[in-house]
C-alpha positions as CSV (number, residue, x, y, z in Angstrom):
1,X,15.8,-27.7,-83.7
2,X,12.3,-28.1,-82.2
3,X,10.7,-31.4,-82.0
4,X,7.0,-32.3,-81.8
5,X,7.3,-35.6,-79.8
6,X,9.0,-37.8,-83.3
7,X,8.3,-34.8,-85.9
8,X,10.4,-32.1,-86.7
9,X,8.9,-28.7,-88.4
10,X,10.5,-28.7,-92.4
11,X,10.6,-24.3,-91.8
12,X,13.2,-25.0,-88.6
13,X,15.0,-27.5,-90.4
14,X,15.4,-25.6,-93.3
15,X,16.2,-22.3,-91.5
16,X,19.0,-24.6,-89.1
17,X,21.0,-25.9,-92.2
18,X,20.4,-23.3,-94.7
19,X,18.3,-24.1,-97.3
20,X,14.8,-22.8,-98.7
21,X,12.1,-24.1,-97.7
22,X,11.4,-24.3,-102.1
23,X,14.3,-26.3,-102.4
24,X,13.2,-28.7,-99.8
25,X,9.9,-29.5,-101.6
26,X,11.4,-29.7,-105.1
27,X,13.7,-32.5,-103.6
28,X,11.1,-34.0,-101.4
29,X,8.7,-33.7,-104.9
30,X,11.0,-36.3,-106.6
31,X,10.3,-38.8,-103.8
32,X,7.0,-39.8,-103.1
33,X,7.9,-42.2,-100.3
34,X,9.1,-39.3,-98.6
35,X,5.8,-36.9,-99.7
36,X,3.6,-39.9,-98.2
37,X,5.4,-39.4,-94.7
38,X,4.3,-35.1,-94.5
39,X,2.3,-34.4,-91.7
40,X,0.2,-31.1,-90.7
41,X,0.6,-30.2,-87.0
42,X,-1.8,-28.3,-84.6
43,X,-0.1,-24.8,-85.5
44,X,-0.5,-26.2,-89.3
45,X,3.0,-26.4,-90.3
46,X,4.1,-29.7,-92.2
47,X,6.6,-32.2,-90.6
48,X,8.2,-35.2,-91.1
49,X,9.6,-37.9,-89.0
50,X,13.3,-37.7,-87.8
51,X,13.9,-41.0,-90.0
52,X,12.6,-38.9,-93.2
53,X,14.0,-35.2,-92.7
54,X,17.6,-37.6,-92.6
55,X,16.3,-39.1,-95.8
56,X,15.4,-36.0,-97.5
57,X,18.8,-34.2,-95.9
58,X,20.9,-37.0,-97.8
59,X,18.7,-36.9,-101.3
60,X,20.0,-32.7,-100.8
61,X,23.3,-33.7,-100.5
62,X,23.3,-35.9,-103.1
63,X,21.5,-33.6,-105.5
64,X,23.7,-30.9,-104.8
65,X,26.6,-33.1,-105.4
66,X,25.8,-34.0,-108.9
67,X,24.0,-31.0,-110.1
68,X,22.2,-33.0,-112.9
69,X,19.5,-30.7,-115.0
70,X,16.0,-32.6,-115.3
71,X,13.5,-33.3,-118.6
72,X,10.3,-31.8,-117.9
73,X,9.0,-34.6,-118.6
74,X,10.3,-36.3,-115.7
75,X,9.7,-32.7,-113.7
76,X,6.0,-33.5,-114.7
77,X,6.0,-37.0,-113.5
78,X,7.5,-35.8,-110.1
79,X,5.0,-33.5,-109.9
80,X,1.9,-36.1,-110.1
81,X,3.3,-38.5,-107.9
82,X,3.5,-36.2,-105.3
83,X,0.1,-34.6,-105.7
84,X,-1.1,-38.2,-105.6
85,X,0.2,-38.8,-102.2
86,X,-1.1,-35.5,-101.1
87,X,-4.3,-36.5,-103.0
88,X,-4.3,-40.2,-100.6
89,X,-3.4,-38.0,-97.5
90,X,-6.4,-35.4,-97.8
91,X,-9.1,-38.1,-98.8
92,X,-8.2,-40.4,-95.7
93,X,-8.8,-37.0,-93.7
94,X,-12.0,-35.8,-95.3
95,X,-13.6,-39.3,-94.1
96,X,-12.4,-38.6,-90.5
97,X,-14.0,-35.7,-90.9
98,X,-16.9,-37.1,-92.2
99,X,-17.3,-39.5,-89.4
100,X,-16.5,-37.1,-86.9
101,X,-19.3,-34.8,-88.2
102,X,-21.6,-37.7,-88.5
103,X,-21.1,-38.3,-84.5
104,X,-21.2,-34.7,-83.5
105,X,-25.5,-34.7,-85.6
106,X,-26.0,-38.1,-83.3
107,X,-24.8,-36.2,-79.8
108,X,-26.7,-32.5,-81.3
109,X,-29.7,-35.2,-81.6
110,X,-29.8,-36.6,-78.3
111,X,-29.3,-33.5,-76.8
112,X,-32.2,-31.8,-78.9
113,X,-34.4,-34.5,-77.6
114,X,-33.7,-34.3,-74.0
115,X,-34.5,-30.4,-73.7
116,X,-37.8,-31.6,-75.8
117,X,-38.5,-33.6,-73.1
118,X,-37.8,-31.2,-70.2
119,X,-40.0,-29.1,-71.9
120,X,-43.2,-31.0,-72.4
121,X,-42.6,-32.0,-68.6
């Protein structure tokens, strides 16, 4: 198994002990904790934290173990807790973008105005 310094890739996890990647998410789905904890890396593939793949390994083994069938109501309320994490996640990155953008204009500026001024020399 690959590791990214603490993060570990969910695809090589899955594909070292056997599972789909689908079944991973449903599990990780019921626990927002662990959702919370997914990471992107530079090759875009989402990772977790050794502390949390060991989490979400022992929620599988668990789950497999009892094999209990779920309301969809609960299925439901699964579902928005962890598009609410994902939600929290993406809008903390759109304002790094936004900041990031904001200091690339200042740097274009100051650039735009020093070839002004090479010009009129």
């Amino acid at each position: 198994m690959r590791k990214n310094g603490k993060y570990i890739s969910i695809s090589e996890y899955c594909k070292a002990n056997g599972l789909k990647p689908t079944k991973f998410y449903e599990a990780l789905s019921r626990h927002p904790e662990l959702a919370k904890k997914l990471k992107t890396n530079a090759k875009g593939e989402r990772v977790l934290d050794e502390k949390a793949i060991t989490a979400a390994g022992a929620i599988l083994r668990k789950e497999n173990r009892t094999k209990q069938g779920r309301s969809s109501a609960s299925s439901a309320a699964d579902e928005i807790n962890i598009l609410a994490a994902k939600n929290q996640v993406l809008r903390k990155e759109v304002s790094r973008l936004k900041c990031e953008n904001e200091r690339l204009k200042a740097v274009l500026t100051g650039r735009n105005e020093k070839r002004r001024k090479n010009i009129e020399m």
